[in-house]
C-alpha positions as CSV (number, residue, x, y, z in Angstrom):
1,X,31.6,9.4,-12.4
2,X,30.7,6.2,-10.4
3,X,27.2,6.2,-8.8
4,X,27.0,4.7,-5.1
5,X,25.5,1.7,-5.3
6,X,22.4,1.0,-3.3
7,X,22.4,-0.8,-0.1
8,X,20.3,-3.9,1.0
9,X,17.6,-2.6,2.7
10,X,16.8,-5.1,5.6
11,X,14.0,-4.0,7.5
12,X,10.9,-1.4,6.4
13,X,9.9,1.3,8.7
14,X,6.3,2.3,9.5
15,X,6.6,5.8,7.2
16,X,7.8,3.5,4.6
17,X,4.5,1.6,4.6
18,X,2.3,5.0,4.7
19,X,4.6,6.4,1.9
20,X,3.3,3.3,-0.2
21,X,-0.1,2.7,0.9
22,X,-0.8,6.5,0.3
23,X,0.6,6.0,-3.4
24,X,-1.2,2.9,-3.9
25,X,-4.3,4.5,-2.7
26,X,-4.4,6.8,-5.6
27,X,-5.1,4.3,-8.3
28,X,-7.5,2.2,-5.9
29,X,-9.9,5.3,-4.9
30,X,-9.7,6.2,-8.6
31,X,-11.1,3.4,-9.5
32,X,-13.9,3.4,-6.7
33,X,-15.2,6.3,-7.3
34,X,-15.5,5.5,-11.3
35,X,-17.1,2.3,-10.0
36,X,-19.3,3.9,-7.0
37,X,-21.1,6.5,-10.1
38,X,-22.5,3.5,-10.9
39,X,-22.9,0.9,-8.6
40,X,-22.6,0.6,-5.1
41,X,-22.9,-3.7,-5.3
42,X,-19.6,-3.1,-7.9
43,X,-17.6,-0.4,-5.8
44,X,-18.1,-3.3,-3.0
45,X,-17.7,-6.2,-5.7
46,X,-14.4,-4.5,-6.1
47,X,-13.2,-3.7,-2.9
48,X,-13.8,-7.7,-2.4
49,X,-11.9,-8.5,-5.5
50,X,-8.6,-6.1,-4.3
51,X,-8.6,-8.1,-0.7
52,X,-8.8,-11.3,-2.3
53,X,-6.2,-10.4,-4.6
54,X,-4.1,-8.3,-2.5
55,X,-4.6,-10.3,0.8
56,X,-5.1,-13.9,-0.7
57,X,-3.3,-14.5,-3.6
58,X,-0.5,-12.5,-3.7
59,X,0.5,-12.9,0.2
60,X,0.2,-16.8,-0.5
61,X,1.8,-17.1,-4.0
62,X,4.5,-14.2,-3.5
63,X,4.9,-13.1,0.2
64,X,5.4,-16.4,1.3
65,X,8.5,-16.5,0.2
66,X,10.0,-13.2,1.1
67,X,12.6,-12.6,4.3
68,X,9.8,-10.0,5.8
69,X,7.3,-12.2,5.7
70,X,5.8,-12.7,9.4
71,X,9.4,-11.0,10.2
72,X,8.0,-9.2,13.5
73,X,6.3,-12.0,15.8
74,X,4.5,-13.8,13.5
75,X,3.1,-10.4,11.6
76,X,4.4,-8.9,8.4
77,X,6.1,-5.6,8.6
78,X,7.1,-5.1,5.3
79,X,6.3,-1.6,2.5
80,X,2.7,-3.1,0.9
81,X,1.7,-4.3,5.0
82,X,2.2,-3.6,8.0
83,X,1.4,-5.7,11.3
84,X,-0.9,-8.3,9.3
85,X,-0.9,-11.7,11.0
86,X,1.2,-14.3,9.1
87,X,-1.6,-16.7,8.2
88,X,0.2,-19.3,5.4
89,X,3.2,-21.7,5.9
90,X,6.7,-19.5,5.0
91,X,8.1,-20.8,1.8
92,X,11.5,-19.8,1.9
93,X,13.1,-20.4,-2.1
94,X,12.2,-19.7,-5.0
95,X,8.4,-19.4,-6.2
96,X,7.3,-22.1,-8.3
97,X,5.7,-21.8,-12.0
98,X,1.9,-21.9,-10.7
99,X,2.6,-19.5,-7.9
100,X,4.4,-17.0,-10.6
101,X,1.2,-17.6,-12.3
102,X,-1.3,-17.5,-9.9
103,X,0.8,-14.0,-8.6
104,X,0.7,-12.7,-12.1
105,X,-3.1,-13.6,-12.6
106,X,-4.0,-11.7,-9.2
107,X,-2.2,-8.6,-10.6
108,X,-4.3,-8.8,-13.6
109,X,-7.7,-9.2,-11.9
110,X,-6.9,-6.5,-9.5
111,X,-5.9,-4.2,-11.8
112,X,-8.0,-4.5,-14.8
113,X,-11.3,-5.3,-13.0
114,X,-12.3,-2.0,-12.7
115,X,-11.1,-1.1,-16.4
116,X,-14.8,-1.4,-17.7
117,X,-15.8,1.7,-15.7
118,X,-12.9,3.8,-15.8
119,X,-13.1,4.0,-20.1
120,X,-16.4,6.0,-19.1
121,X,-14.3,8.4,-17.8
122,X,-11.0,8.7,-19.9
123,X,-9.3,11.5,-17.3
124,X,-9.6,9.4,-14.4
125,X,-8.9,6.4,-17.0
126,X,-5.0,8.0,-17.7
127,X,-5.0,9.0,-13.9
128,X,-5.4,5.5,-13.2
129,X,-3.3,3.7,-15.6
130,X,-0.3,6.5,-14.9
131,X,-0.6,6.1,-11.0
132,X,0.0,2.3,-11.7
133,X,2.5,2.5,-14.2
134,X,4.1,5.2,-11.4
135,X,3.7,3.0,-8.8
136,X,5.7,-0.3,-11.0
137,X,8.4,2.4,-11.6
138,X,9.5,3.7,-8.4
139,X,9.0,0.1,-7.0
140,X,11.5,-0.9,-9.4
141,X,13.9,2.2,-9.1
142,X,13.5,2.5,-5.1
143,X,12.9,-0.7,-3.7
144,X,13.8,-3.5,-5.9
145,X,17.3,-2.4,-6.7
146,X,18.0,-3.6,-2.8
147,X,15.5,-5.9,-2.0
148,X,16.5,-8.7,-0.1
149,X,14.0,-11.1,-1.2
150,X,16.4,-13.1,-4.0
151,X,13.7,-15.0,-5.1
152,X,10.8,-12.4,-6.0
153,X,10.8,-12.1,-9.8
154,X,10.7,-8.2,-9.3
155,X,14.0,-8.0,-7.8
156,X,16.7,-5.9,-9.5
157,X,19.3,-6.3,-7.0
158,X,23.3,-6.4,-8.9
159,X,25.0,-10.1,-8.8
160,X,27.6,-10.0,-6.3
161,X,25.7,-7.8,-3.8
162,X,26.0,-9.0,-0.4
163,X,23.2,-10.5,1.4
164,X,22.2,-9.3,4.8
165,X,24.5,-10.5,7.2
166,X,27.4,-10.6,5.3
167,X,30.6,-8.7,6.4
168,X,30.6,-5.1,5.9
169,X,26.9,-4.6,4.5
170,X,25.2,-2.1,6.3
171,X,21.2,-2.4,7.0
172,X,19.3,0.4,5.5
173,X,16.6,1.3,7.0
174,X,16.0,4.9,4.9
């Protein structure tokens, strides 16, 4: 039996966003309210720490470089944001070794910052850590596997796929 292979999926649609933000709130409000039994200053700490993160250094380092990247009149429309204003340069290519670095490092601080709290609380501790681990997993099996975005070090996409544009690939929109 041969399994269809995926298409490229060209554009993201606004319940495609909501889909993920909704996932991706699960870990995050975890970790708030572990934070928030203890301290206010630290929920808001955190909250601070996931924007710079999230909204610095991963849309500099890593959606710079990606096809939906201020793809909709100078805003990103893409599955982790919708509508926000493309504020850095595009960088079409490949990411360089600091920005892999700098991406990886923001991963890292945004997810294991609130760690420290969460071991208080081992349930929402494996809620947390699962919801992540989840999250990289459907990523992977959903969205990677027909990413168009050659360059992002998370893409799974089969050589010989393709690209957009090319005769007889249809755009997926899902």
């Amino acid at each position: 039996m041969n399994p269809q292979k995926p298409t490229l999926k060209t554009t993201h649609s606004f319940t495609d966003y909501l889909a993920w933000t909704f996932f991706a709130a699960i870990p995050i409000l975890t970790a708030v309210y572990a934070i928030s039994r203890t301290s206010v200053t630290w929920t808001a700490i955190y909250i601070i720490v996931l924007a710079l993160c999230f909204l610095g250094i991963e849309y500099r380092f890593l959606c710079t470089h990606c096809p939906h990247y201020g793809n909709t009149g100078g805003k990103t429309c893409c599955l982790l944001l919708w509508y926000v204003p493309a504020y850095f340069k595009p960088r079409p290519g490949p990411l360089q070794f600091y920005e892999k670095i700098f991406t990886f490092l923001g991963f890292v601080i945004a997810i294991g910052f609130p760690l420290f709290w969460l071991l208080a609380y081992p349930l929402l501790l494996l809620v947390y850590l699962t919801s992540w681990a989840l999250i990289g997993i459907f990523l992977i099996k959903y969205e990677c596997n027909r990413c168009i975005n050659r360059n992002c070090p998370m893409n799974t996409v089969p050589e010989g796929t393709k690209s957009p544009g090319s005769p007889g690939k249809a755009n997926n929109k899902r």
